[in-house]
Structure formats: structure tokens, C-alpha cells
C-alpha positions in Angstrom: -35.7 42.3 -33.6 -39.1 43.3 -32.7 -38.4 44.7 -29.1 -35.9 46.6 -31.3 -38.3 48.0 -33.1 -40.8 48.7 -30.8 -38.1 50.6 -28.5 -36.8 52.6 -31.3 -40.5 54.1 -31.7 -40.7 54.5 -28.1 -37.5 56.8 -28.6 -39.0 58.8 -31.2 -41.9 59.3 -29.9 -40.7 60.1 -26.4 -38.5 63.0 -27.8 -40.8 64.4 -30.2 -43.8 64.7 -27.7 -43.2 64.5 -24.1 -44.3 66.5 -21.0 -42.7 67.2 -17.8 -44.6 64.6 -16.6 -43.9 62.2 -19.7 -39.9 62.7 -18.5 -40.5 60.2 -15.5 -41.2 56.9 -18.2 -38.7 54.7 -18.9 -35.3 55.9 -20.9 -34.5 54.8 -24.5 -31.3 53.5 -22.2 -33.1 51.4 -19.8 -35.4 50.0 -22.3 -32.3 48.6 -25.1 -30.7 47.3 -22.1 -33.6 45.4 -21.3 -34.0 44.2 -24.9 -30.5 42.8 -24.2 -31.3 40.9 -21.1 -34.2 39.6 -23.0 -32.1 38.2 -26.3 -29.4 37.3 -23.3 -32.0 35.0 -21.6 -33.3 33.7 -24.8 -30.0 31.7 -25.4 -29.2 30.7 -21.9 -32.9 29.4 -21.8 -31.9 27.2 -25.0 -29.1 26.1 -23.6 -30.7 25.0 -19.8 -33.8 23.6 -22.2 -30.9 21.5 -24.3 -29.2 20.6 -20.5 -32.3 19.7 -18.9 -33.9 17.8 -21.7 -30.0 15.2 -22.1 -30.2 12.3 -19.9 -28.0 12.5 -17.3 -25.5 9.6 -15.9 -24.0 8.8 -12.7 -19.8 9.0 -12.1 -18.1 8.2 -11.8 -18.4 7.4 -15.8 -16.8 5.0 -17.9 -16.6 6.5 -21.2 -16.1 4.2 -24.1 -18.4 5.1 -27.1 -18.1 3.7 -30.5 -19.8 2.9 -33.6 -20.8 -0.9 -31.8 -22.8 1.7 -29.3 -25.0 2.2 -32.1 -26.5 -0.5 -34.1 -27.6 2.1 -36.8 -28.4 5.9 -38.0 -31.6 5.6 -36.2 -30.6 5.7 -32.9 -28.9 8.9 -33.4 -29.9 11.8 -31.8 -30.9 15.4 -33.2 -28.3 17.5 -30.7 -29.4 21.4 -30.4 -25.6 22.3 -31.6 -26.3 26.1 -31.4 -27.5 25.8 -28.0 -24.1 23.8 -27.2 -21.8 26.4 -29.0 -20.2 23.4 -30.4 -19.2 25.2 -33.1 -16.6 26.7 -30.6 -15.6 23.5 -30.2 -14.7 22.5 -33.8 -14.2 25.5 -35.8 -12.7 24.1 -38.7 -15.8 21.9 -39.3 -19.2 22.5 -40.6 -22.4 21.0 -38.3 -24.5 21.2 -41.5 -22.4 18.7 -43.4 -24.6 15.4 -43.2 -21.2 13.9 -42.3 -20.5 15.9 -39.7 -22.3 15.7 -36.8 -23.5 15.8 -33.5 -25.4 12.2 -32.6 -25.5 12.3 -28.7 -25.1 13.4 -25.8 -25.6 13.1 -21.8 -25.0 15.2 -18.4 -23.1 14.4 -15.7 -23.3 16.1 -11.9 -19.7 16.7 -11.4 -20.3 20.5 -9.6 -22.9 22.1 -9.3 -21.3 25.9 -10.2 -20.8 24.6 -13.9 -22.8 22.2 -16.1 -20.7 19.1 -17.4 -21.7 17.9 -20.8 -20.6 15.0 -23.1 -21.1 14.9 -26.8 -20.8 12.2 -29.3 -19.3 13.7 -32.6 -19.3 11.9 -35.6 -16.4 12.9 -37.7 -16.6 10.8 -40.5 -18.4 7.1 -41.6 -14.9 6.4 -40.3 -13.8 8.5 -37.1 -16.4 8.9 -33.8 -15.2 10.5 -30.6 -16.8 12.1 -27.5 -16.0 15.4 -25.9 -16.5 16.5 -22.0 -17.7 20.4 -22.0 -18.0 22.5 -18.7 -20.2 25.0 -19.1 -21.1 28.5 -17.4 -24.7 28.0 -15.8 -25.2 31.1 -19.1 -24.1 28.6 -21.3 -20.8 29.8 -22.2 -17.8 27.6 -22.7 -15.4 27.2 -20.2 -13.1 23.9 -20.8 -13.1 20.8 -23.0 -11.6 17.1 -22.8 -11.5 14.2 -25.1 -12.6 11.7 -23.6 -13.3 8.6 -26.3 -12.3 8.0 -29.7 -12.8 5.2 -32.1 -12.0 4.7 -36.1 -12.9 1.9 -38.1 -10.7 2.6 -41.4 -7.7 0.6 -39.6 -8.2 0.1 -35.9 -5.5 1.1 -35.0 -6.4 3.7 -32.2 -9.3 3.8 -29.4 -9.5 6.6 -26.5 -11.1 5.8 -23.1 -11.8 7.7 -20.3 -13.1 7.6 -16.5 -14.6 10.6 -15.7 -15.4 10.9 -11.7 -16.6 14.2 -9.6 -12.9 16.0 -9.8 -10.7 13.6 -12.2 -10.9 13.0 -15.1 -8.5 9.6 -16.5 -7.8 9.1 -20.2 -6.0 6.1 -21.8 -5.1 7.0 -25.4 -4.6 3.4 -27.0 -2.4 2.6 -30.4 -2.3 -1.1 -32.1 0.9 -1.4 -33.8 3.5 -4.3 -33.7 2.3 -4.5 -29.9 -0.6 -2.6 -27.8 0.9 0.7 -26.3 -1.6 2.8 -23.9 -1.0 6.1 -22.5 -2.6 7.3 -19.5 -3.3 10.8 -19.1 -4.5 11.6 -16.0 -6.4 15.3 -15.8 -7.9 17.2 -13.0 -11.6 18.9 -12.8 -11.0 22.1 -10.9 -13.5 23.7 -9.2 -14.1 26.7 -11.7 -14.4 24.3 -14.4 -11.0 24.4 -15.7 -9.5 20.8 -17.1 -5.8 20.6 -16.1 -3.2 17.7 -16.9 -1.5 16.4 -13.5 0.5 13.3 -14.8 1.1 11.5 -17.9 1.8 8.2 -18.0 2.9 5.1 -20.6 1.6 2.1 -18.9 3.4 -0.3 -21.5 6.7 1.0 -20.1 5.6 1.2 -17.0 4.7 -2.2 -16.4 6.9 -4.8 -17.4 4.8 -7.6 -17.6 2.4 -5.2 -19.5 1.0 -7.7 -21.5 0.6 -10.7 -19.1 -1.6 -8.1 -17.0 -3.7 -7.3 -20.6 -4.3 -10.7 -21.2 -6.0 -10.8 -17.8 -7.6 -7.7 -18.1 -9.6 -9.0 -21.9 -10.2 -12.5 -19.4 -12.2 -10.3 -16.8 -13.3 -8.3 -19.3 -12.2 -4.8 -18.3 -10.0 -2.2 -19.6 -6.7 -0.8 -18.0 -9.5 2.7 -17.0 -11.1 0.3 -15.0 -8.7 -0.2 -12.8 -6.6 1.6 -9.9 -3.5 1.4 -12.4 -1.1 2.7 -9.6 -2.2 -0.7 -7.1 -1.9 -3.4 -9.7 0.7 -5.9 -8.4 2.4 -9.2 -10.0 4.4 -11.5 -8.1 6.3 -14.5 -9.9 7.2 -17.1 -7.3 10.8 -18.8 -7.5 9.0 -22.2 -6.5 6.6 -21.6 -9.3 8.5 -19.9 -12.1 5.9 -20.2 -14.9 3.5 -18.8 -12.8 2.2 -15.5 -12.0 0.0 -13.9 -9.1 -2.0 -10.9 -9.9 -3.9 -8.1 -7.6 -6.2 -6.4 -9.9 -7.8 -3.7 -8.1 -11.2 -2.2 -10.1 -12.5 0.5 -9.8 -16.3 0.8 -8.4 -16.9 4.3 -7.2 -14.4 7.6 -7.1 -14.2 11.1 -5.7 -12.6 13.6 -4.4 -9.9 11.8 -2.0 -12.1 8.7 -2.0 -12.4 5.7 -3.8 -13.7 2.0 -3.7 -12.4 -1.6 -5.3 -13.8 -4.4 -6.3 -10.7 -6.8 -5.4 -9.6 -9.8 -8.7 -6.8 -12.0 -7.5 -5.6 -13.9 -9.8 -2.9 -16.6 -10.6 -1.7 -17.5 -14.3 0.2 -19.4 -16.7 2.8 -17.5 -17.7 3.4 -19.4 -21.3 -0.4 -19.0 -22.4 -1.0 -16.0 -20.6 -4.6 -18.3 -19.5 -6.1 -17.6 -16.3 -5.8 -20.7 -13.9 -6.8 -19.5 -10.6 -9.6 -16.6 -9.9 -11.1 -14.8 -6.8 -13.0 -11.9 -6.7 -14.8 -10.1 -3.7 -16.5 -7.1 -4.5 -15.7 -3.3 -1.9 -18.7 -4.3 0.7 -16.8 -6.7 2.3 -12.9 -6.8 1.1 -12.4 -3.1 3.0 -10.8 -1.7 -0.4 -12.2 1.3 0.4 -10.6 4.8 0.6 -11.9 7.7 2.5 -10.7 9.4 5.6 -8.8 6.5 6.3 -6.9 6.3 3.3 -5.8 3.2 1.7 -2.1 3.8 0.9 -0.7 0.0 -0.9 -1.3 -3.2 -1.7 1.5 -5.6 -1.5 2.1 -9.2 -2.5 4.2 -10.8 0.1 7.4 -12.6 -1.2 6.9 -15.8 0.9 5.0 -18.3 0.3 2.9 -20.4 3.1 3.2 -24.0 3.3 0.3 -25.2 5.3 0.6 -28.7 4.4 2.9 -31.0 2.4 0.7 -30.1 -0.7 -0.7 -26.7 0.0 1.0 -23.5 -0.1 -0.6 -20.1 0.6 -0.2 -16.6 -0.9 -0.3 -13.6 1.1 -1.3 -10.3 0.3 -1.0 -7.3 2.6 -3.7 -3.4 2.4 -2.3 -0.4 4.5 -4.1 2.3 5.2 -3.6 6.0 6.7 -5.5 8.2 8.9 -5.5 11.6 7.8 -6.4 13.4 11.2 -3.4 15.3 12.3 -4.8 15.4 15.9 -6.0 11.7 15.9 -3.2 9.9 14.3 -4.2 6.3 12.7 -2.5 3.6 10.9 -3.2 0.2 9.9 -1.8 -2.7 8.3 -3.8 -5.8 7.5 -2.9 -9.3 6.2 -5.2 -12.0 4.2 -4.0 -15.7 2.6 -5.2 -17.3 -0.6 -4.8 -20.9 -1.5 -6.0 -23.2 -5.1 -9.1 -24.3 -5.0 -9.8 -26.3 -8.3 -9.8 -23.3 -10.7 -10.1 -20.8 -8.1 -8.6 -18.9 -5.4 -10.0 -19.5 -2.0 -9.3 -16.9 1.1 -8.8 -18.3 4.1 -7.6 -15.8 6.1 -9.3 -12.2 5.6 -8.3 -8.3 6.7 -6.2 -9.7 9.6 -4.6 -6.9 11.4 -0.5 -6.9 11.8 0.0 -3.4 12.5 -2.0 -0.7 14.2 -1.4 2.2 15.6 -3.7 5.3 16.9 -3.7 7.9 19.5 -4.7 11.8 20.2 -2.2 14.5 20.9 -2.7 18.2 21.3 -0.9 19.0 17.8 2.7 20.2 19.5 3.8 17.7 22.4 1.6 16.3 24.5 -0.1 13.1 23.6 -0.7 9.5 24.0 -0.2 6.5 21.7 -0.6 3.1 21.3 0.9 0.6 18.6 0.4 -3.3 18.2 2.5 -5.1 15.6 2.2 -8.7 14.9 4.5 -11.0 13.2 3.4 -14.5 12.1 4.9 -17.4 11.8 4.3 -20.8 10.5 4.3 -23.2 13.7 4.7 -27.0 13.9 1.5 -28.3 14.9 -1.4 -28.6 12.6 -5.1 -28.5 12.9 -7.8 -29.7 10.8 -4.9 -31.0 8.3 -3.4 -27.5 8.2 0.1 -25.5 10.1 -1.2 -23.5 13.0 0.3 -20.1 12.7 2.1 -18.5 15.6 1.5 -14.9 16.6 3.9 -12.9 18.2 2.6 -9.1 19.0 4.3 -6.2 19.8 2.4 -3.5 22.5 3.8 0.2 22.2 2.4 2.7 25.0 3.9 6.0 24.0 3.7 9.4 26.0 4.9 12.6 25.3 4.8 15.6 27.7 6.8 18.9 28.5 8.7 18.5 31.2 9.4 21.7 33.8 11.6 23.2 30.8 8.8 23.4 28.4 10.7 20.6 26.7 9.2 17.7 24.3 9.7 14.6 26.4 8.7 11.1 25.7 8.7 8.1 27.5 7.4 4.1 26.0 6.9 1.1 27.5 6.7 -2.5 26.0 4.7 -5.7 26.3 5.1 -8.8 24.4 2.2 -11.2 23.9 1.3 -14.0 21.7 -1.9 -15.9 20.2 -2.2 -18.4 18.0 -4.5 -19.0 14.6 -6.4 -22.2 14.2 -7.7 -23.6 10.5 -11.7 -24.4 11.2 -11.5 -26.0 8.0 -12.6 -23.1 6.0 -10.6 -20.1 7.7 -8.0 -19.4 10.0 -8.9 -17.7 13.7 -7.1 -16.4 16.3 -7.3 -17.9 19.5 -5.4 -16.0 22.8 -6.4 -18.7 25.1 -4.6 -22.2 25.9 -1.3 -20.9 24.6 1.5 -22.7 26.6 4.5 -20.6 26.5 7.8 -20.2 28.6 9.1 -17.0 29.2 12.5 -16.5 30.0 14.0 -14.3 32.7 17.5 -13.5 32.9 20.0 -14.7 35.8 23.0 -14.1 37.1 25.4 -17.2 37.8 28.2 -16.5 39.8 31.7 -14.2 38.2 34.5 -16.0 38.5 36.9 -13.5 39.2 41.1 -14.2 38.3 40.1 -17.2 36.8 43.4 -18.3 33.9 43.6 -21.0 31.5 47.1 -21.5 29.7 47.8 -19.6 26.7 44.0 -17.8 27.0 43.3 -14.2 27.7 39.7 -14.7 29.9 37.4 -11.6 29.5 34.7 -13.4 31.5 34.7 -16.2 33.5 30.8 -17.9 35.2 29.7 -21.0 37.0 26.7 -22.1 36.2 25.7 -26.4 37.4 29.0 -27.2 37.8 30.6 -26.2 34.8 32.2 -22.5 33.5 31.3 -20.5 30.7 34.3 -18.5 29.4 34.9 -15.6 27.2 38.1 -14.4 25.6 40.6 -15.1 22.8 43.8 -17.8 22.7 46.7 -15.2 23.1 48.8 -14.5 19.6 51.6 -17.0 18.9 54.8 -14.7 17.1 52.1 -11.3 17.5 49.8 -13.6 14.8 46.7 -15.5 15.5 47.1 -17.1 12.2 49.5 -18.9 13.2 48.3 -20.4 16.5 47.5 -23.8 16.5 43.9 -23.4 17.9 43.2 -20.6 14.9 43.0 -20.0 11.5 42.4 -17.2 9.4 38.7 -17.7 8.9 38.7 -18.8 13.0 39.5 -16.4 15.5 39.4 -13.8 18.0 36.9 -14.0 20.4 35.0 -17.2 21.6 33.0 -19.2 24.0 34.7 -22.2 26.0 32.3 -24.0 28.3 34.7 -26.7 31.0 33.6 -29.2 33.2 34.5 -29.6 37.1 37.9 -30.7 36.2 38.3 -27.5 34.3 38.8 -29.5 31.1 37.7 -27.8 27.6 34.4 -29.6 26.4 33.3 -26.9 23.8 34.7 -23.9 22.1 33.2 -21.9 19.8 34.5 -20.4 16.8 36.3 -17.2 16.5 34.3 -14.0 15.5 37.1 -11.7 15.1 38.8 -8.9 17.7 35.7 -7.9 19.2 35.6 -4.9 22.0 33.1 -6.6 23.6 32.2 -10.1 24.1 30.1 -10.3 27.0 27.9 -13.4 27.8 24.5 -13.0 29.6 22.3 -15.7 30.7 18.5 -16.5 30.6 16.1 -19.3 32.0 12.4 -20.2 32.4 10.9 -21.6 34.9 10.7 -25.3 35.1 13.1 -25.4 32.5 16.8 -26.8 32.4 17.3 -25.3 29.4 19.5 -22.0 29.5 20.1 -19.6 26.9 23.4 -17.5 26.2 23.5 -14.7 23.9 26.8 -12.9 23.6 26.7 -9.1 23.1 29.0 -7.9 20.9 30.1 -4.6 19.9 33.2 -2.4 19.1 32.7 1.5 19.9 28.8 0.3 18.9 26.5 -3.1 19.6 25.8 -5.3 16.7 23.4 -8.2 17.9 24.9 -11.4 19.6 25.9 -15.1 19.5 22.9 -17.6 20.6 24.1 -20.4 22.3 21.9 -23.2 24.2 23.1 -24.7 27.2 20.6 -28.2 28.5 21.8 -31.3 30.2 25.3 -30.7 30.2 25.4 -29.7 26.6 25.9 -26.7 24.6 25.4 -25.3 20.7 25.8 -22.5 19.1 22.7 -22.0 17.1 22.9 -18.2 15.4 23.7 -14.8 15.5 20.8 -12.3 16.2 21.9 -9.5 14.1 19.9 -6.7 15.2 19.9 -3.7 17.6 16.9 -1.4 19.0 17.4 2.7 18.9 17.6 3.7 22.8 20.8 5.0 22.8 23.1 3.1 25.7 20.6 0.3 25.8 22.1 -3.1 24.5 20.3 -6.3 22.6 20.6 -8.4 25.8 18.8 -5.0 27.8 16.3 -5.2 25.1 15.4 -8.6 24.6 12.4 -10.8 25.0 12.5 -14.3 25.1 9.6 -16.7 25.0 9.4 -20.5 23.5 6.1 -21.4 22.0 5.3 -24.4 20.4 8.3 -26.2 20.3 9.6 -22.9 19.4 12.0 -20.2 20.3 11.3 -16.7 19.8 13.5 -13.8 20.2 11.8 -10.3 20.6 13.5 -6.6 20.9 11.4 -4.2 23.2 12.3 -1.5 21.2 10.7 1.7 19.0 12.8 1.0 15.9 15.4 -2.1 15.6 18.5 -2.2 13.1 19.4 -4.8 11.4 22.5 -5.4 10.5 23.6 -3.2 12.8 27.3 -1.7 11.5 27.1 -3.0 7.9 26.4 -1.1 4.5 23.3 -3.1 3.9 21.9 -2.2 7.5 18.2 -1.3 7.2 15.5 0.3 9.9 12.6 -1.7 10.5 9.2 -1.0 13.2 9.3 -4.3 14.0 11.1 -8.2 14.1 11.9 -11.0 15.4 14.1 -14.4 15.6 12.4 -17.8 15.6 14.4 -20.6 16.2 12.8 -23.9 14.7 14.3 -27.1 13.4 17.8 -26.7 14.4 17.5 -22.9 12.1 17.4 -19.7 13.0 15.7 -17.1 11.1 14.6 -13.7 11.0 11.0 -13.0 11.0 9.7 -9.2 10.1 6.6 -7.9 8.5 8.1 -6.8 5.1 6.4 -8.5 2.8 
């Protein structure tokens, strides 16, 4: 009010006295202006002198104040409330009422083109909450949040919040006849703005919400602790009353990046009590998301036995690259087992799928995939199941050819390893594998070969017996009523007959196929030979395994699966290879169908057949 004054009688006594020469001093104009800027400065100085006295705290920020954060009156803070505009804030309320007020307050470096403030407001000897402010760097208001809450009349109702560089995650919690929380989840734009992206009832959400509360008051968290949107459960059908947990916590966020500290946990689903723990904090369980972004964390299905006692749980991380030029994937693949009261990890970040490469951004580039599948073998070491490793090699190029067309051409490789308990962990070990690897061969067609009352499709000799396809021809235009068939067993089949041409096995029936083609395969060394028969009508669906050794034959399973490369059949595609007392059937193929022809076909990158103990069984990485 004094420059006021002071330019007012500069005014007066500029017009009521001045020279030509007097015309050149400063204006009444210039000189209010510049009592402005003055007055203008004074408040955004008490504002930056409130800002830079606060204490400041790092994010991201649990924020979780209540009246237990105080132990009395005296630890409350005098807050410059003018300074802070909170009156903007609450208009309603008056910051001279002794039981209103502001009692604390702290920074936080979210951007540095706005200031980030949070106040603690008490409301009432009842009601306390907490309010994130962005702020103008002149102090003005530009967008507010709350962020905690607490009231001690009834205790019915607590807010929480995780406040990190450009999110800002608020759980809004209610006691009534059971514990609802909603999760708002908000974003912190770049101008300061505060904009709600997803809202969220995690109660509903999860259905063994309460189960995964109990666990989360044993580790002593809260749900905005925690990556909500990776939690995982898994009940086991061998283990019905109990329940494995992945609790991923939260250590650090920002923008497009985060790390976890990693809880797995098993309990007892009648007391809700924690039985089994493990924890391993983001420097060494790779739970960390940045440019390689990690996408899921799944609990497999299957359970591992690795002993007569022991079984294993398996838990599988993917991540993503997120360079367009420089695409990267990865899949990776760790086991747990009890140890007394806690969880012990025996197998760690083992990788089951990757896949990288460089391309130009429109055609040309060159790839490479690997994709394991493991499987519990028959030999043990150090009182535990080796596991077998079969792995899938994927060279992919793509190029224009002389039309300026998108080409691209892959090539396969099958190998296999093996991984060794050490009698703390599991390793893989690629060398002193024995495995047999069979080839394909071609016995010699029979051609115009008959047998009474059977239509032959295909007719071999192979050691001095003959492996025929075909079907027993229709008695009265019916197979049903043939003596040989039934209505559950016909069509076409495999006969194998000895020198004298006598039947000595026949398959069963698998329906009027329009192809039924038998193809042969043998390692070396090995008198054991291996039929599949391809089958397909105006399409392939998989084959009939059959094994042929010392003069014997079975039929041990139908490999139900087909690759993508159109015209290219399973008995082009496949890979055979017995390991460990063990046969394994691979596909070199891009993509495989299983199922092939059914409603509940599916696509999958990658399986495989293992044939062990008389079963045959499909392997894949799904967990």
C-alpha cells in the first residue's frame, strides 16, 4: 500500500510540475505496473518460502496418514494456509476454527514444471485426511486428489493412496458386514492435471478376496502395496484345502517402469494361516519392468513330483521388448518346494521361450526363437526327477523377392538338455545326453497285394512281415453289421501279417477316413520302428502311433496335432528323438493345431508328445 502511495505522489507531482526534459522519467503507467509485479512476487515468494521450507519425500509414496501418525497435538505443524490457497481447497470451511485445520505437510518431485504438495487436514477430533495439490511454480492451484482418509467416530472407512512420478492409485476402504475396497486408479499429466483412467472394486474382482487379505495383514501390507493387476492364486486338486499365492509388492514405480519385491506364498484355506513363505526382494528375482516390459505372472496348473514325497510348484514371468525395430520376447520358468515353514526355490528365471531379432520396420529382417518344453524324466539325481528338456530353434528370414514382395522363409532344429538337482538347485547340463534320433525309411510297397473281404489302401514289407492299411469291405452296404466291426469299431485300420500272410494284429477302426497312410521311422542301432498313420479327410488331423520291435506291435496313441505350412503333413513335420527311456515327438513347425478339425481346436507356438510308461501325453508350455 505504500508503493501505492508513493506512486500516486509521483503522479501528482509529475503533472503538476514537469519539464520537457522531466517527460522522459518513468510513467504513472510503468510505475503501478511495477507496484503489481512487486505485490505479485510477494505472494509467489510466500508460497516458494512455504515449498522450500516442507520436507520433501521420495515416490514413489505410500500415503497412509492417521491420527496413530501422531501421538499428540504437539507434533502438529503450523502450515502457512494463505501461502497454500487452501482455502481454495475447502471453501465451505473456516482455517481459523481451532478445529479445523491444517497440521502437515510434505513435497514430492513428481515434475519439475509444477510443484506437488501434500497436506494433512484435520477435519474434526474425529475425521483426518490428506490432499495432493499441483501447483503453478506462481503458486496458483492447478489440481487436487484425496489421497488418505481416516475417522475414528466408527471405523468404518480408511483412504490410501500410492502416489509415484505420473500415477497416482487410491484404495477407498469401507468396514461393513465384510471389507469392500475400491481402487481408483488416476493419472498425473504433465500440465498438472489429475485424471481418473480406471476404477476398480477389488472385492468383486477377486474371488478369493479375502483369503488374499488375510495374507496381506500376515505380511503386513495393504492391497496399495501391491501390483493388484499380477496377484495370482492357484488351488491345487491334489491339495484342495490349500492355496498358492504370488504376491507381487510394489518397491519403486514410474512412468512405464516398475519394480517387485516377489511373496510366494502357500495357505490353509480353513484358517486362512500362512504355512509356507518365500520372499526375494527386485535385485535378484528380475521382477523388474522397464524397456523390457514384464507383461504376466502365471501359476502353472501342474504340479512337479520330484520324488515320492516332494512335489514342486511352478510359476512362470513374461516379458516384452518394446523396440519396434529390435523385436524381444521372453518367457522364464522357476520351481518352489516346502521347506519346514517355508518355500524354497530350486529352480530360478529359467528361460522357456525367447525370441529376438532386427528388421528394417517393413520386410526385411532376421529372427531367431528358442522354446523349451520340460518334462519330468525317469532317472533321479541327488534323490530328485531329472527333468528333460526339449528345445525348439526358429531361424526366420524375411526378404522382398524380385516383385518387391514380403517373403519369408524358416528353418528348424531340435535339441535337447537335461537339468540336474545339485542338491540345492536344478542346472542344465547339454553334455552326456544319450538320445536316438529317428530317421524315416521306406520299406518296400507292395503293390496288388488282396486279403479276402479287405479293401487294402496300403500294403509294406518290412522284416518279413506286412503292414496293411484299409477297411473290411461292408457286409449288406453296413459295417455294423460285419462280423469284424462294431459301431464304436470301424473303418480304417492297421493289420500287421506274418510270412504266411496270417493276421497277427489289427487295430481298431477310426472311422471312414480319406486318408490313412502309414509312414515309417528308425534309429540307428535300434530294432525298434515307429508307425504313425496320417490321417485326414479334405484336411490332416494328427496320426495313429504304433510301435513295431521284435516281431511285435502296439498301438500306443493318437498325436492330435498339425503345424501351419499349408500342404505340409504331421509325418513331413515331425521330429522324433527317444531320451531317457523316453519318446518324444516334436513338430518343426511356426504354429501347431491341436485338435486339428474339432470345435475345441486351439493354436499354440509350441508342443510336443512324450511317450512314457506305456502313456502318451501332450506336453506344451501353457501353464
Amino acid at each position: 500500500m505504500k508503493i501505492s502511495y508513493f506512486a500516486l505522489f509521483l503522479i501528482i507531482f509529475s503533472c503538476g510540475s514537469g519539464t520537457q526534459k522531466d517527460k522522459s522519467t518513468t510513467g504513472a503507467v510503468e510505475l503501478i505496473d511495477g507496484a503489481k509485479e512487486t505485490i505479485s512476487t510477494g505472494v509467489a515468494t510466500g508460497f516458494l518460502e512455504t515449498i522450500n521450507s516442507s520436507k520433501t519425500k521420495k515416490l514413489p509414496q505410500l500415503e497412509r496418514t492417521n491420527f496413530d501418525s501422531f501421538t499428540d497435538e504437539t507434533e502438529y505443524a503450523q502450515i502457512d494456509v494463505k501461502s497454500l490457497k487452501l482455502g481454495q481447497v475447502y471453501p465451505e470451511r473456516n482455517f481459523e476454527d481451532p478445529n479445523f485445520r491444517a497440521i502437515d505437510m510434505y513435497t514430492l518431485p513428481i515434475r519439475d514444471d509444477f510443484h506437488s504438495v501434500v497436506v494433512t487436514v484435520l477435519k474434526s477430533e474425529h475425521e483426518m485426511e490428506s490432499i495432493l495439490i499441483n501447483y503453478t511454480t506462481d503458486g496458483d492451484i492447478i489440481d487436487h486428489e484425496l489421497v488418505s482418509y481416516d475417522e475414528i467416530a466408527e471405523s468404518m472407512s480408511q483412504v490410501v493412496s500410492r502416489i509415484s512420478e505420473n500415477r497416482l492409485t487410491v484404495n477407498r476402504i469401507f468396514w461393513g458386514n465384510t471389507k469392500e475396497v475400491e481402487q481408483i486408479e488416476y493419472e498425473i499429466r504433465w500440465d498438472g492435471t489429475i485424471e481418473e483412467v480406471n476404477t476398480l472394486s477389488l472385492n468383486k474382482f477377486f474371488t478369493d478376496f479375502n483369503l488374499i487379505d488375510d495374507v496381506l495383514t500376515g505380511l503386513e501390507l495393504d492391497w496399495v502395496q501391491t501390483k493388484t493387476s499380477m496377484i495370482k492364486t492357484m488351488v491345487y486338486p491334489e491339495n484342495p484345502n490349500e492355496t498358492f499365492l504370488v504376491i507381487p509388492e510394489i518397491v519403486d514405480e514410474g512412468e512405464q517402469y516398475f519394480e517387485l519385491n516377489s511373496h510366494i506364498i502357500i495357505t490353509d484355506n480353513r484358517t486362512g494361516k500362512i504355512t509356507h513363505d518365500f520372499f526375494e526382494s527386485h535385485q535378484t528375482n528380475q521382477w523388474v519392468s522397464d524397456a523390457i516390459e514384464l507383461r504376466n505372472i502365471t501359476i502353472d496348473t501342474a504340479q512337479y513330483p520330484l520324488s515320492e514325497l516332494t512335489k514342486a510348484y511352478g510359476i512362470q514371468v513374461e516379458y516384452l521388448g518394446m523396440s519396434r525395430v529390435n523385436p524381444y520376447s521372453n518367457q522364464t520358468w522357476s520351481l518352489f518346494i516346502k521347506s519346514g515353514d517355508k518355500l524354497k526355490k530350486i529352480l530360478s528365471n529359467y528361460s522357456i521361450k525367447d525370441f529376438g531379432g532386427e528388421w528394417d520396420g517393413d520386410c526385411e529382417g532376421e529372427f531367431l526363437s528358442e522354446e523349451k518344453i520340460v518334462f519330468q524324466g525317469s532317472n533321479k539325481t541327488m534323490g530328485y526327477f531329472d527333468f528333460l528338456v526339449n528345445k525348439k530353434i526358429t531361424e526366420s528370414k524375411d526378404y522382398k523377392n524380385e516383385d518387391e514382395e514380403c517373403q519369408s522363409e524358416n528353418s528348424y532344429h531340435i535339441k535337447n538338455s537335461i537339468l540336474k538337482f545339485d542338491g540345492t538347485k536344478y542346472n542344465e547340463v547339454k553334455d552326456g545326453l544319450e538320445a536316438k534320433s529317428y530317421a524315416q525309411i521306406h520299406p518296400r510297397k507292395l503293390t496288388n497285394f488282396q486279403i479276402e473281404q479287405f479293401e487294402v489302401e496300403q500294403a509294406y514289407e518290412l522284416n518279413g512281415q506286412k503292414i496293411i492299411t484299409g477297411n473290411y469291405k461292408p457286409e449288406n452296404g453296413s459295417h455294423y453289421t460285419s462280423s469284424t466291426e462294431s459301431q464304436f469299431d470301424w473303418g480304417d485300420r492297421l493289420l500287421m501279417l506274418d510270412s504266411e500272410n496270417d493276421v497277427v494284429f489289427q487295430s481298431l477302426g477310426f472311422g471312414d477316413l480319406y486318408l490313412f497312410e502309414p509312414h515309417f521311422y528308425q534309429a540307428k542301432a535300434s530294432n525298434k520302428i515307429i508307425i504313425i498313420c496320417q490321417k485326414a479327410f479334405e484336411y490332416p488331423f494328427g496320426g495313429e502311433v504304433f510301435i513295431l520291435e521284435e516281431s511285435s506291435i502296439k498301438h500306443i496313441g493318437t498325436l492330435a496335432i498339425e503345424g501351419n505350412e499349408e500342404g505340409k503333413y504331421l509325418t513331413e513335420r515331425i521330429d522324433i528323438q527317444e531320451i531317457d527311456n523316453s519318446l518324444v515327438f516334436s513338430l518343426k513347425s511356426d504354429q501347431l493345431t491341436l485338435k486339428p478339425g474339432e470345435e475345441s481346436s486351439t493354436q499354440v507356438s509350441n508342443a510336443i508328445y512324450v511317450y512314457q510308461g506305456d502313456q502318451l501325453i501332450l506336453k506344451t508350455n501353457t501353464p
